[in-house]
N, CA, C and O of each residue as an XYZ file, in Angstrom:
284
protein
N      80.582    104.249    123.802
C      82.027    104.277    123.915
C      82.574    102.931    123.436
O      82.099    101.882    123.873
N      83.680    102.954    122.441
C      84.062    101.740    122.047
C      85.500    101.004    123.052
O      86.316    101.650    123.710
N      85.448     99.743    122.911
C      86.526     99.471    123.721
C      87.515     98.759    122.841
O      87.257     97.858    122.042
N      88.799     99.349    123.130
C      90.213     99.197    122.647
C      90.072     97.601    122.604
O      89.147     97.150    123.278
N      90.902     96.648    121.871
C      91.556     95.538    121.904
C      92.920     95.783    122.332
O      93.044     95.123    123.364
N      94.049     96.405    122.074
C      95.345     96.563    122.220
C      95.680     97.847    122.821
O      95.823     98.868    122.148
N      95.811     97.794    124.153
C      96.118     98.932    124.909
C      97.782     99.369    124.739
O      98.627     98.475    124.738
N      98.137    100.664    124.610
C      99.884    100.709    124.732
C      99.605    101.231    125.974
O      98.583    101.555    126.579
N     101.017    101.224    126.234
C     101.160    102.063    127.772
C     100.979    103.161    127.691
O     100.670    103.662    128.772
N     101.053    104.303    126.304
C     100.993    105.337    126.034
C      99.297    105.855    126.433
O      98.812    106.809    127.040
N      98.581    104.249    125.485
C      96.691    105.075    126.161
C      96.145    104.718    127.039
O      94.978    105.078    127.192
N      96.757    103.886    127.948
C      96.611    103.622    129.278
C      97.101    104.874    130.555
O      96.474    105.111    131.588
N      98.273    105.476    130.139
C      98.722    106.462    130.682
C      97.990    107.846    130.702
O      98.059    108.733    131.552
N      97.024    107.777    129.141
C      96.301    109.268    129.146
C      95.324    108.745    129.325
O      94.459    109.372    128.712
N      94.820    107.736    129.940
C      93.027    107.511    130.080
C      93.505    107.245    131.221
O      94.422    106.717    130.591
N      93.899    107.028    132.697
C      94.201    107.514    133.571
C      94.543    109.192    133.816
O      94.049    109.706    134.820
N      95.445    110.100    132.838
C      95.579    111.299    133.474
C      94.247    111.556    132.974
O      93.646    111.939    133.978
N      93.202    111.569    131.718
C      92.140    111.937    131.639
C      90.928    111.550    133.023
O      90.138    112.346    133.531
N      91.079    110.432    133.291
C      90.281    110.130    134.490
C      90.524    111.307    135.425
O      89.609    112.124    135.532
N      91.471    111.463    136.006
C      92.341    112.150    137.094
C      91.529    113.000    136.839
O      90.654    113.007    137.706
N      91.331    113.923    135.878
C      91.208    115.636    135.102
C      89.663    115.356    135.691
O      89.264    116.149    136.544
N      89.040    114.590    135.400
C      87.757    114.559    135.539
C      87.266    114.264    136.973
O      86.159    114.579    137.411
N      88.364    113.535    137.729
C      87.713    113.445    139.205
C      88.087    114.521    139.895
O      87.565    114.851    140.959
N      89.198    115.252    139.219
C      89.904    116.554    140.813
C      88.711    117.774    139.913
O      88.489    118.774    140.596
N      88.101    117.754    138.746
C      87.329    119.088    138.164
C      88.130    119.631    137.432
O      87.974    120.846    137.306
N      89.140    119.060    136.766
C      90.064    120.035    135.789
C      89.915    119.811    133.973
O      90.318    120.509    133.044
N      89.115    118.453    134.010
C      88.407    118.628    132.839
C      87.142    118.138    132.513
O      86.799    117.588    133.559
N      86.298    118.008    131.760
C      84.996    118.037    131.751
C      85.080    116.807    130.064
O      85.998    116.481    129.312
N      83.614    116.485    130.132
C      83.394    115.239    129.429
C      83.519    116.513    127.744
O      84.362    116.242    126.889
N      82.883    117.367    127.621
C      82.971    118.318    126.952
C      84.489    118.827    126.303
O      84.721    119.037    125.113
N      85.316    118.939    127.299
C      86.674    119.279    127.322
C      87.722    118.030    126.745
O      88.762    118.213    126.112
N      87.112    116.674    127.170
C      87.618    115.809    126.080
C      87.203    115.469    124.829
O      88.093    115.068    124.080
N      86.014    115.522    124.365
C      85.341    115.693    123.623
C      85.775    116.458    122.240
O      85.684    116.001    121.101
N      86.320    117.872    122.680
C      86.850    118.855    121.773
C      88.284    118.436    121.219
O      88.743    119.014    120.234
N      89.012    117.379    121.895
C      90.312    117.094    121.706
C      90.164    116.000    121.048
O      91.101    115.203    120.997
N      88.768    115.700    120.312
C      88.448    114.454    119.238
C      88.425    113.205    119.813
O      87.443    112.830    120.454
N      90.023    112.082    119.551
C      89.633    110.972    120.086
C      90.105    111.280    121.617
O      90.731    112.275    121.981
N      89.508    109.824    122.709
C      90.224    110.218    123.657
C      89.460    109.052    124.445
O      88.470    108.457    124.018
N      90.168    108.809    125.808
C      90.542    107.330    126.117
C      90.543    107.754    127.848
O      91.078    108.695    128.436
N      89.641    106.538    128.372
C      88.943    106.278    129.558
C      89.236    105.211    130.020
O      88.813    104.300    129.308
N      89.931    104.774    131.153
C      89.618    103.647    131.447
C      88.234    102.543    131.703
O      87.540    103.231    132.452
N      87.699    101.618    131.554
C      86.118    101.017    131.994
C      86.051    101.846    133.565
O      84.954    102.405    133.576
N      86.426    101.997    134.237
C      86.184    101.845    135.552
C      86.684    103.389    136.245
O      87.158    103.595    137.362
N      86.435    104.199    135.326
C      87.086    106.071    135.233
C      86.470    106.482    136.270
O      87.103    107.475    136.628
N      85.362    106.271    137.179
C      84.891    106.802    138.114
C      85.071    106.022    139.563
O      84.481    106.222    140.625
N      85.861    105.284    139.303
C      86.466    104.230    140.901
C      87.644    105.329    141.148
O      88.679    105.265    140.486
N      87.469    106.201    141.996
C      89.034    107.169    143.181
C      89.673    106.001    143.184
O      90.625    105.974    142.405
N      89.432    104.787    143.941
C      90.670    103.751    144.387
C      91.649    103.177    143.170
O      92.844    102.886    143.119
N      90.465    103.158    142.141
C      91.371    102.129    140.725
C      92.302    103.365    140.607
O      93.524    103.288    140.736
N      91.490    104.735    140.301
C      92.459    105.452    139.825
C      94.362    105.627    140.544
O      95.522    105.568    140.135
N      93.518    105.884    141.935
C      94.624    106.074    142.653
C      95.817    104.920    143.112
O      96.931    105.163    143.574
N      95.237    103.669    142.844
C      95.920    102.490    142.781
C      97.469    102.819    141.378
O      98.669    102.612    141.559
N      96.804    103.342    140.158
C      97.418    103.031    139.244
C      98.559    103.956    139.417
O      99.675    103.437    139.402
N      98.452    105.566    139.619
C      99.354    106.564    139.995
C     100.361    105.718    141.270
O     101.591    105.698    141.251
N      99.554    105.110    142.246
C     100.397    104.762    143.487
C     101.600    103.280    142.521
O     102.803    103.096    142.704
N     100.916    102.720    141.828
C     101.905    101.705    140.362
C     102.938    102.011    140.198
O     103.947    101.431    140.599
N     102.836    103.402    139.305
C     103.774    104.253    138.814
C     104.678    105.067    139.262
O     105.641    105.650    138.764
N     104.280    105.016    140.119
C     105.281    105.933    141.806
C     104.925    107.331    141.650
O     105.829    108.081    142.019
N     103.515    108.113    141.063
C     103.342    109.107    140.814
C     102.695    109.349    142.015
O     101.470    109.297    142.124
N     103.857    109.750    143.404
C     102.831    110.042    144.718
C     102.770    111.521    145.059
O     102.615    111.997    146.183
N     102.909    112.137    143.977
C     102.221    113.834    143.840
C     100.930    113.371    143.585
O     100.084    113.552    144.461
N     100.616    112.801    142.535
C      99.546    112.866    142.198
C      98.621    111.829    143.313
O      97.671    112.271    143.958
N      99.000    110.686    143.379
C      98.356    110.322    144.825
C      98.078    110.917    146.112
O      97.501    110.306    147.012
N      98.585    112.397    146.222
C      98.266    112.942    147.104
C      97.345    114.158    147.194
O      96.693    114.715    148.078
N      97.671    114.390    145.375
C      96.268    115.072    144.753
C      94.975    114.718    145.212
O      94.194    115.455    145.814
N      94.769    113.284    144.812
C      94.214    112.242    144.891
C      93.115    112.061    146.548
O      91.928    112.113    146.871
N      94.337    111.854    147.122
C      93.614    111.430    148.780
C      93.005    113.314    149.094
O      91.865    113.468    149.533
N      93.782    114.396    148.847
C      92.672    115.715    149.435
C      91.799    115.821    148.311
O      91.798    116.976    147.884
N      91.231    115.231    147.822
C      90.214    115.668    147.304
C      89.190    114.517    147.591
O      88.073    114.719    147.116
N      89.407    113.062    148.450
C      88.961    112.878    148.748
C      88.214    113.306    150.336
O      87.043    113.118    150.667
N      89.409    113.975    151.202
C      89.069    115.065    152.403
C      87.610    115.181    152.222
O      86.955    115.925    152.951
């Protein structure tokens, strides 16, 4: 996996919802794969980083996605 020099907010925003997809089971390494390029944060398998960044953004639907699936 190569790593970006110049992040926008734009691939910071989909390598977080891609993380997300991959920790609740809604997409698969396969499933990004098919959509060519595509963008991970280093640290895609930390729940807390993830959920830190949504809780950032004030996305607390998705932070609450987030905490029941940790249940």
């Amino acid at each position: 996996m190569e790593k970006l020099e110049i992040l926008t907010p734009e691939i910071v925003d989909q390598s977080y919802k891609n993380a997300l997809g991959l920790l609740l089971g809604n997409l698969s390494f396969e499933d990004l794969e098919e959509k060519g390029e595509f963008y991970l944060p280093s640290d895609y398998d930390d729940v807390q980083v993830i959920l830190e960044y949504f809780e950032d953004i004030e996305d607390y639907e998705t932070c609450i996605l987030i905490r029941d699936k940790q249940l």
